[in-house]
N, C-alpha and C positions, 0 to 999 in steps of 0.2 A: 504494500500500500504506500509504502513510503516512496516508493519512485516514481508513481504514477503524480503523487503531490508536489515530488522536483519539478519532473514533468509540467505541471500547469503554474510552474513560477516562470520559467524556463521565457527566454524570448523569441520570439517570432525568429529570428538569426541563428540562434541556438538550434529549433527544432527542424529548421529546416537544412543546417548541417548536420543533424542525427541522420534524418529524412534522408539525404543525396550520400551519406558512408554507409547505407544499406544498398547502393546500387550498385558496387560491384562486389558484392557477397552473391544477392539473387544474380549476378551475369557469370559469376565462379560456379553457382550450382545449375544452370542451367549448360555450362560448358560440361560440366561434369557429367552430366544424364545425358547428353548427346550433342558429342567433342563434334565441331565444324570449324574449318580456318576463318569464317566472321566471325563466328564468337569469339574466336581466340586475337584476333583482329579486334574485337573491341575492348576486351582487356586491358588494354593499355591506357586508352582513352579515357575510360569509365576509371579505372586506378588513379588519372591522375587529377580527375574531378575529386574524388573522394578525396585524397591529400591535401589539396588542396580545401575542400570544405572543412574537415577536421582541424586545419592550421586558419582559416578563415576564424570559424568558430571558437577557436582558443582564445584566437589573437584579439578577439571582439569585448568575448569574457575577463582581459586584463585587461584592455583599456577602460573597460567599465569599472573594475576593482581601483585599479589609480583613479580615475575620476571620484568615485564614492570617497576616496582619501583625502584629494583634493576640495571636497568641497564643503565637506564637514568641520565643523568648528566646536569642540576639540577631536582630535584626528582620532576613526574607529581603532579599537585596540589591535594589536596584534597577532592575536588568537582570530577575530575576525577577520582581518587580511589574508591569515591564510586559507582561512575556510572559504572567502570567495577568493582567493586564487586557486584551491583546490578544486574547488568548482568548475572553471574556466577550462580545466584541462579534461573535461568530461568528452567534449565532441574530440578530442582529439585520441584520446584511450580508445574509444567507440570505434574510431576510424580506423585506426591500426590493429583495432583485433578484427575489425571483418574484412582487413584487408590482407592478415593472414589468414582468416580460412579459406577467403576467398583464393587466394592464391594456391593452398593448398588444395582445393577443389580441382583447380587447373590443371596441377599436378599428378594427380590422380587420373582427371581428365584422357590427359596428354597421353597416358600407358595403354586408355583404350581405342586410342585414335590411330586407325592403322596405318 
């Protein structure tokens, strides 16, 4: 329950680099269920949107945490700063676990592609 309530804190920028670092997980498991050289063709593309949104998304979530610093009068503690910097590094964790399985999908893929 508790992550579906991140979830609805979560900003529009946020969830829709959740949203785009699932898109080349589902392109790894569909190469995997039936290997063709476009799928494997679009691997690369689709990998470097996700990277790119995961590091989007991070980078979004720290400049909102420096901002919150900034603009607070006395500055939030520091136990607080790092919990939204902890925070911020969620789309980017996200990104890279499903861009290793995703890859490992490929992998796998790949041995039944004749």
């Amino acid at each position: 329950m508790e992550l579906f309530d991140m979830l609805s804190h979560a900003s529009i920028m946020a969830r829709v680099s959740l949203l785009v670092t699932l898109f080349p997980l589902a392109a790894g498991v569909a190469y995997l269920v039936r290997p063709t050289e476009q799928r494997l063709a679009l691997m690369r593309p689709i990998s470097l949107a996700g990277i790119f949104s995961g590091l989007g998304g991070a980078m979004l979530g720290l400049m909102n945490v420096l901002r919150w610093y900034g603009i607070h009068n006395p500055p939030p503690s520091p136990q607080n700063m790092a919990i939204g910097a902890a925070e911020s590094l969620v789309t980017l964790f996200v990104a890279f676990g499903c861009l290793t399985v995703a890859w490992l999908c490929v992998a796998l893929g790949m041995r039944r592609n004749p």
